[in-house]
PAZA-269561 format. One record per residue (C-alpha): residue number from 0; residue in one letter; x, z, y. Coordinates in steps of 0.5 Angstrom, whole numbers, plus 2048, in hexadecimal, padded with zeros to 3 digits. Layout:
    k  r    u    w    v
  NUM  A    X    Z    Y
...
% end
This chain:
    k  r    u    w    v
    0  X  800  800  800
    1  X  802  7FE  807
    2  X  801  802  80D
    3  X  7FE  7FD  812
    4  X  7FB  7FE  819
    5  X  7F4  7FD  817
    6  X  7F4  804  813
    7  X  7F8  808  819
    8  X  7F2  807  81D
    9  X  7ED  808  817
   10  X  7F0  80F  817
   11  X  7EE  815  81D
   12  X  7F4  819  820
   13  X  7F0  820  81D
   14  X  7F2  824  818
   15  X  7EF  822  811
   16  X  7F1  821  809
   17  X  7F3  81B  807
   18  X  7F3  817  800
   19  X  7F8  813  7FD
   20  X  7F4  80F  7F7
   21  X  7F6  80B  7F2
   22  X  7F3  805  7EE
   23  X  7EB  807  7ED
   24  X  7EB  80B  7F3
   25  X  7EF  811  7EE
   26  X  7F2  816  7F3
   27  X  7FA  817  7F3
   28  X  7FA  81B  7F9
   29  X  7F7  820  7FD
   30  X  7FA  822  804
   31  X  7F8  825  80B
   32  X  7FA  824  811
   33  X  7F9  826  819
   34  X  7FA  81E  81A
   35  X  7F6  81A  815
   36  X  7F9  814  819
   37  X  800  816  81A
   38  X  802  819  813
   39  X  7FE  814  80E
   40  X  803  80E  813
   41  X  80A  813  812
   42  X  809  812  80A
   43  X  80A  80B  80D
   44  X  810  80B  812
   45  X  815  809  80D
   46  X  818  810  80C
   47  X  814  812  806
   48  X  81A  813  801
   49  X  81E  817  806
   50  X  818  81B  809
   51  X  814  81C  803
   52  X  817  81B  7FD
   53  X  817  815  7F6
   54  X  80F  819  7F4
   55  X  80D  817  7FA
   56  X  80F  811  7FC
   57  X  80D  80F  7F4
   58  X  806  812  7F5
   59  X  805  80D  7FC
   60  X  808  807  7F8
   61  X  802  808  7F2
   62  X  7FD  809  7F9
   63  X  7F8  804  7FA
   64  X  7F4  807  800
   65  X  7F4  80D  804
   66  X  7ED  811  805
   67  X  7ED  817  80B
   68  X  7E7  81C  80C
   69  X  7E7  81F  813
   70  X  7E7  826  814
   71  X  7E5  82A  81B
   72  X  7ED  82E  81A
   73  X  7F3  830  817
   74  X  7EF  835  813
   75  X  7EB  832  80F
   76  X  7F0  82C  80D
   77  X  7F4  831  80B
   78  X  7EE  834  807
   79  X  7EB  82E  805
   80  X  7F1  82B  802
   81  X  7F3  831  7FD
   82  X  7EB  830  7FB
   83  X  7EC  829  7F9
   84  X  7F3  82A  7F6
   85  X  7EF  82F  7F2
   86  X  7E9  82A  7F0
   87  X  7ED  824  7EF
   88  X  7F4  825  7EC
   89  X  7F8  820  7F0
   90  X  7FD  81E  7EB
   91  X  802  81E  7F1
   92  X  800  825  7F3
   93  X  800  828  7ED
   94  X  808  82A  7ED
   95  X  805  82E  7F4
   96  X  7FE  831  7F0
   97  X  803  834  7EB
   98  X  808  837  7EF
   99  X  807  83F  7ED
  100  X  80A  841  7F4
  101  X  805  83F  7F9
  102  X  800  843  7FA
  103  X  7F9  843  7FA
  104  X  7F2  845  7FE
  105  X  7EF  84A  7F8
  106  X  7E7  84D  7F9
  107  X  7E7  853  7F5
  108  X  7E1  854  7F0
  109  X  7DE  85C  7F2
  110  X  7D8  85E  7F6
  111  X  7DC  85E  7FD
  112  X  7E1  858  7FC
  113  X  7E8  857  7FE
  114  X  7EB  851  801
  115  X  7F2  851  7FE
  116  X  7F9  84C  7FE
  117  X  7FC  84C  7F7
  118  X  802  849  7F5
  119  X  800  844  7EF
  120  X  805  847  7EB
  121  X  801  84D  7EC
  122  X  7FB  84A  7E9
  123  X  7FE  845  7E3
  124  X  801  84B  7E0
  125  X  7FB  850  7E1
  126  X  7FE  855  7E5
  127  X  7F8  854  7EB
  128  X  7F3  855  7E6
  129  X  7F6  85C  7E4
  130  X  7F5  85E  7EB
  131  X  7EE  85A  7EC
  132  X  7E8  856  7E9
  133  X  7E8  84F  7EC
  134  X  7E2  84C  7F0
  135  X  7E6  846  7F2
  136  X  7EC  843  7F4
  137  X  7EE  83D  7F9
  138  X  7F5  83A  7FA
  139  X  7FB  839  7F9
  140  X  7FD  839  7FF
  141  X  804  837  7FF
  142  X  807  839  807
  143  X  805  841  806
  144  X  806  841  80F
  145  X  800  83C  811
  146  X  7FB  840  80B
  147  X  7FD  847  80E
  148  X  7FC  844  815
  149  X  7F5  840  812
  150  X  7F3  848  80F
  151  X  7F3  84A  816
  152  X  7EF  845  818
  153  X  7EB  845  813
  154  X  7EA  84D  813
  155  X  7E7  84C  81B
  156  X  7E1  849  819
  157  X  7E1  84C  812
  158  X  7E3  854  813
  159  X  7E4  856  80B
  160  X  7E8  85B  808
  161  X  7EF  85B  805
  162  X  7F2  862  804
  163  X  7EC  867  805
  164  X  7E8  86B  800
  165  X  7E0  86B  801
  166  X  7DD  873  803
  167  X  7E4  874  806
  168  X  7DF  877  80C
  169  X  7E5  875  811
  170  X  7E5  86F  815
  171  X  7EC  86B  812
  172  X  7F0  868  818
  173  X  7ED  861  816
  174  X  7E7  863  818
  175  X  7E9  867  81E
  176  X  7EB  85F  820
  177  X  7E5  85B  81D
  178  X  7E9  859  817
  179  X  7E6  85D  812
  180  X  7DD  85D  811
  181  X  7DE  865  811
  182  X  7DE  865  809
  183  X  7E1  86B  80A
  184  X  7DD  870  80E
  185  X  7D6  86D  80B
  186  X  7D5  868  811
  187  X  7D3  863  80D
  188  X  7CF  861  806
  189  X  7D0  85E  801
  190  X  7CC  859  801
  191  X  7CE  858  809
  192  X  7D6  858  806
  193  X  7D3  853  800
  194  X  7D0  84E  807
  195  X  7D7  84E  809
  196  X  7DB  84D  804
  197  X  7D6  847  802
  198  X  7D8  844  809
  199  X  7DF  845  807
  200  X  7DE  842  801
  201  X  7DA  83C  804
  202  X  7DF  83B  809
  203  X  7E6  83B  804
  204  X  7E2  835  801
  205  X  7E1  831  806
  206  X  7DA  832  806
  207  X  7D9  832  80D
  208  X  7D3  82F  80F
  209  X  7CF  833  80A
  210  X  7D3  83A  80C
  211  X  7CF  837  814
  212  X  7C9  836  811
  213  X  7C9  83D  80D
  214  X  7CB  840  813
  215  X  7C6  83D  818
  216  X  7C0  83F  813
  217  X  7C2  846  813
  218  X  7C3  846  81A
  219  X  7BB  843  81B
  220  X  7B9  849  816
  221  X  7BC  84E  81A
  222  X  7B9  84C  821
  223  X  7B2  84B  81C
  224  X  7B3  852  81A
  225  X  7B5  855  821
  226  X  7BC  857  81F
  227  X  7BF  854  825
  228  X  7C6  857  824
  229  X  7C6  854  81D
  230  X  7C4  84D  820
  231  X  7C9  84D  826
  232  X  7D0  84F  821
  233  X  7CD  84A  81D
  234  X  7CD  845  823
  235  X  7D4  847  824
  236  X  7D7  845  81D
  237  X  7D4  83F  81E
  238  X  7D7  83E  824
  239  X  7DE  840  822
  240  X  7DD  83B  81B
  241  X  7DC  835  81F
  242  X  7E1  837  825
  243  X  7E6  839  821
  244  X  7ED  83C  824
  245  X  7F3  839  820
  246  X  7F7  837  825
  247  X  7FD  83C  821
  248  X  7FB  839  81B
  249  X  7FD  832  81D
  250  X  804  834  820
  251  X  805  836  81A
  252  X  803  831  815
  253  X  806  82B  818
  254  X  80B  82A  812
  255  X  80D  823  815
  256  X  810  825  81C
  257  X  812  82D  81A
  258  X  818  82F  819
  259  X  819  831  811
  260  X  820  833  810
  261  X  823  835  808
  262  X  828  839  807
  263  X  82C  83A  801
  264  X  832  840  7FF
  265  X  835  842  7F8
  266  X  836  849  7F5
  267  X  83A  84B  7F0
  268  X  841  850  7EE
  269  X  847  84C  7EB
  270  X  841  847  7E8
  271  X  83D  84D  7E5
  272  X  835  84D  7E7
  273  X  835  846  7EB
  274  X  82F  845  7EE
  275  X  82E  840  7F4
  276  X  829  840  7F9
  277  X  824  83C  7FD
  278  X  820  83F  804
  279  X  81C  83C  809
  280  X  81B  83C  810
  281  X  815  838  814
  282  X  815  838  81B
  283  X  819  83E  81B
  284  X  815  843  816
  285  X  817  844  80F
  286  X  813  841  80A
  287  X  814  846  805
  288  X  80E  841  800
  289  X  814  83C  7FF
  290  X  819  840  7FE
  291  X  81D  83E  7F6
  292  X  822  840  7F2
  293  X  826  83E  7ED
  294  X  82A  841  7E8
  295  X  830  83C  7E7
  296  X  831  83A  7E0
  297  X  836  835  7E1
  298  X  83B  839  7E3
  299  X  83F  83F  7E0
  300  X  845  840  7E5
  301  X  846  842  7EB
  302  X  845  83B  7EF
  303  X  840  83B  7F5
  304  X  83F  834  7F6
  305  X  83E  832  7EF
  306  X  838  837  7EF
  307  X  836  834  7F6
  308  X  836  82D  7F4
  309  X  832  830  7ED
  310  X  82D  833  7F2
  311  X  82C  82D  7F6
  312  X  82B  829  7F1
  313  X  825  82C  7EE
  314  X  823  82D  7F5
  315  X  822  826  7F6
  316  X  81F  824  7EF
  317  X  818  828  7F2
  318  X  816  822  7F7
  319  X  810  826  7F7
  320  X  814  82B  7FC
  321  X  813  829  804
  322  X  81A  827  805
  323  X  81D  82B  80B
  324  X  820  827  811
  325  X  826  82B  810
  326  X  82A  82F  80B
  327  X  82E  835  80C
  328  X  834  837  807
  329  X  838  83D  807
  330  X  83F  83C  807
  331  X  844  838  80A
  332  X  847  830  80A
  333  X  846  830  802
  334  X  840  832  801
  335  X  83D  82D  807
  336  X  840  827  804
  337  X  83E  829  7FD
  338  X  836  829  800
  339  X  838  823  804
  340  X  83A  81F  7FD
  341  X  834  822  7F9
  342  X  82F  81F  7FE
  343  X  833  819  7FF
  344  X  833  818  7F7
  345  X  82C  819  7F7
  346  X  82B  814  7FE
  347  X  828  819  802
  348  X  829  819  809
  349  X  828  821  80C
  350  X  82E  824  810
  351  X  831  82B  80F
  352  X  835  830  811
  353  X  838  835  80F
  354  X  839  83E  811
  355  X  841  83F  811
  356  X  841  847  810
  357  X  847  84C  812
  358  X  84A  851  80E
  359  X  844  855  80F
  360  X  840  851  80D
  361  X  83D  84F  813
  362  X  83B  847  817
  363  X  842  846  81A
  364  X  840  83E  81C
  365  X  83C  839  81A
  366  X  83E  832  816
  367  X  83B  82B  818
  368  X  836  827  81C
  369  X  836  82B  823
  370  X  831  828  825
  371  X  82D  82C  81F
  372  X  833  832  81F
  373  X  832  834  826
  374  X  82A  834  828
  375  X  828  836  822
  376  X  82D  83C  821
  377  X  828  842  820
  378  X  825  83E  81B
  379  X  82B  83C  817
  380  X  82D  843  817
  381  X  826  846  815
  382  X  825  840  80F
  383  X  82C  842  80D
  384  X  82C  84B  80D
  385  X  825  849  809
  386  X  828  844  804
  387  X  82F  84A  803
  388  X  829  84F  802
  389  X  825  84C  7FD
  390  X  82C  849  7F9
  391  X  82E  850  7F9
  392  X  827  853  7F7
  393  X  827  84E  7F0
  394  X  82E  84F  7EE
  395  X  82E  857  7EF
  396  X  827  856  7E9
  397  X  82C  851  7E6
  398  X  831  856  7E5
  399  X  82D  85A  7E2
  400  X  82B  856  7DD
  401  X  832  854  7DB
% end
């Protein structure tokens, strides 16, 4: 399939789901957007490999058209994707449902429901529903920042408990600001919590029409019965429904234009317990979602650059990843050039730089492209700290091990 203008101007610049199909209108691929317009046309600037990866360019070569749906915001793309993720089983997004440490939005089965994040791992192994029966489940969500950022949106219109215990006969501080219905201190029924939790539900499914039209009736119901209160905080959820503010989830969720560094470290002792690294930081925050680490199995001596090159290998053999726009290394000369060989090997083009340590093991300079070294500093060195920490967490379980 080709990108031609005809189908540029058929797409909205708003936010929306898009869907790569294939032959008899299978769909290979599901993706949200804030710019319908803009990301569908990246997958055809002549970057793919580089930006995304074989998978995906393998995926728009099988493609034969392009279907969007539009939404109203950022929120419900993001919602409203997983759910058909959920629904379809995109062959090329099965690596990303499968993957165990995303998280996911969990309803739990009881008579005042929590909404909770859950990792998947914590929901393949069974250890969540050691800890709680389970309603429902949406996601995964693969960026654990924007669904945070989305919870928070989500739990102004929808105030719903987390962490408090029902009959506590005290206010938790999430109801003290309007964040929690008061399930604690009794101000709510069950069956009023049960309505906002169909809401939310409703909602996560992308059924927004219905949500208004339910809402709408139940607003006309407490007017006809004089519950004036009722009727106008009724009106204020819609209102907040169909206006909703994500103007902090769309800075986050431009994953074409945000700055994603990776950053990679080795740790071991004499060769012992080698573990390896790889952390994340995305406009300046860490993204500890997509955080790995690697146990090294090709290497057996003290050689921190053989190690390093094993890492990156298997990185990059996971396409499905989102490719950084820069890589940070630990070390000096060596471990920069080693890097720079394996992803000229692999034919991927991302700069790098490296964190050269003084003998106390603090950033004494930064090797590379200045242009990345000097204004992205701070984020460097975080991304760096980051990837030392978690390289010595692993090996420190490894030496355990051993």
């Amino acid at each position: 399939m080709k990108w031609t203008s005809t189908l540029s101007k058929q797409l909205p610049k708003t936010p929306g789901i898009y869907q790569f199909l294939g032959e008899k209108g299978k769909i290979l691929y599901i993706g949200k957007a804030t710019s319908l317009r803009d990301r569908v046309r990246s997958y055809f600037d002549g970057n793919l490999p580089e930006t995304r990866g074989a998978h995906i360019q393998n995926m728009v070569t099988r493609a034969k058209r392009v279907k969007a749906i539009p939404t109203d915001s950022v929120l419900e793309a993001l919602l409203l994707e997983a759910e058909l993720i959920r629904t379809h089983h995109p062959i090329f997004n099965t690596k990303e449902k499968d993957d165990k440490s995303w998280n996911h939005i969990v309803i739990t089965d009881e008579a005042f429901p929590r909404v909770l994040l859950v990792r998947g791992k914590e929901l393949s192994d069974g250890t969540a529903e050691k800890k709680f029966k389970i309603q429902r489940i949406f996601g995964p969500f693969p960026r654990g920042a924007v669904l945070r950022e989305a919870m928070k949106i989500i739990r102004k219109i929808f105030p719903f408990r987390d962490t408090c215990e029902p009959g506590a006969k005290r206010a938790c501080f999430n109801a003290q600001i309007g964040l929690c219905p008061g399930v604690c201190a009794g101000m709510i029924s069950a069956q009023e919590y049960r309505a906002i939790i169909r809401n939310i539900i409703l909602f996560a499914e992308g059924k927004k029409k219905k949500l208004l039209g339910t809402l709408a009736r139940e607003m006309k119901a407490a007017a006809r019965q004089e519950r004036f209160e009722d009727a106008q905080a009724i009106k204020r959820t819609i209102f907040a429904v169909e206006h909703i503010r994500d103007v902090a989830l769309l800075k986050r969720d431009t994953p074409q234009t945000a700055m994603r560094i990776e950053a990679y470290d080795i740790a071991h002792i004499s060769g012992k317990g080698m573990a390896g690294s790889m952390t994340v930081v995305v406009d300046g925050e860490p993204e500890k979602n997509e955080y790995r680490k690697f146990t090294i199995k090709t290497v057996h001596q003290s050689n921190d650059t053989a190690a390093l090159r094993e890492v990156l290998s298997r990185r990059f053999a996971h396409p499905e990843w989102p490719y950084p726009r820069l890589i940070v290394i630990d070390g000096g000369v060596a471990q920069k050039n080693t890097a720079e060989r394996v992803l000229k090997e692999l034919g991927i083009a991302i700069p790098i730089v490296s964190v050269v340590k003084d003998d106390r093991h603090r950033p004494r300079e930064i090797l590379g492209d200045p242009r990345y070294a000097l204004p992205l500093e701070r984020q460097i060195i975080l991304a760096n700290a980051e990837a030392h920490r978690f390289a010595l967490g692993h090996h420190k379980v490894l030496r355990r091990i051993v």
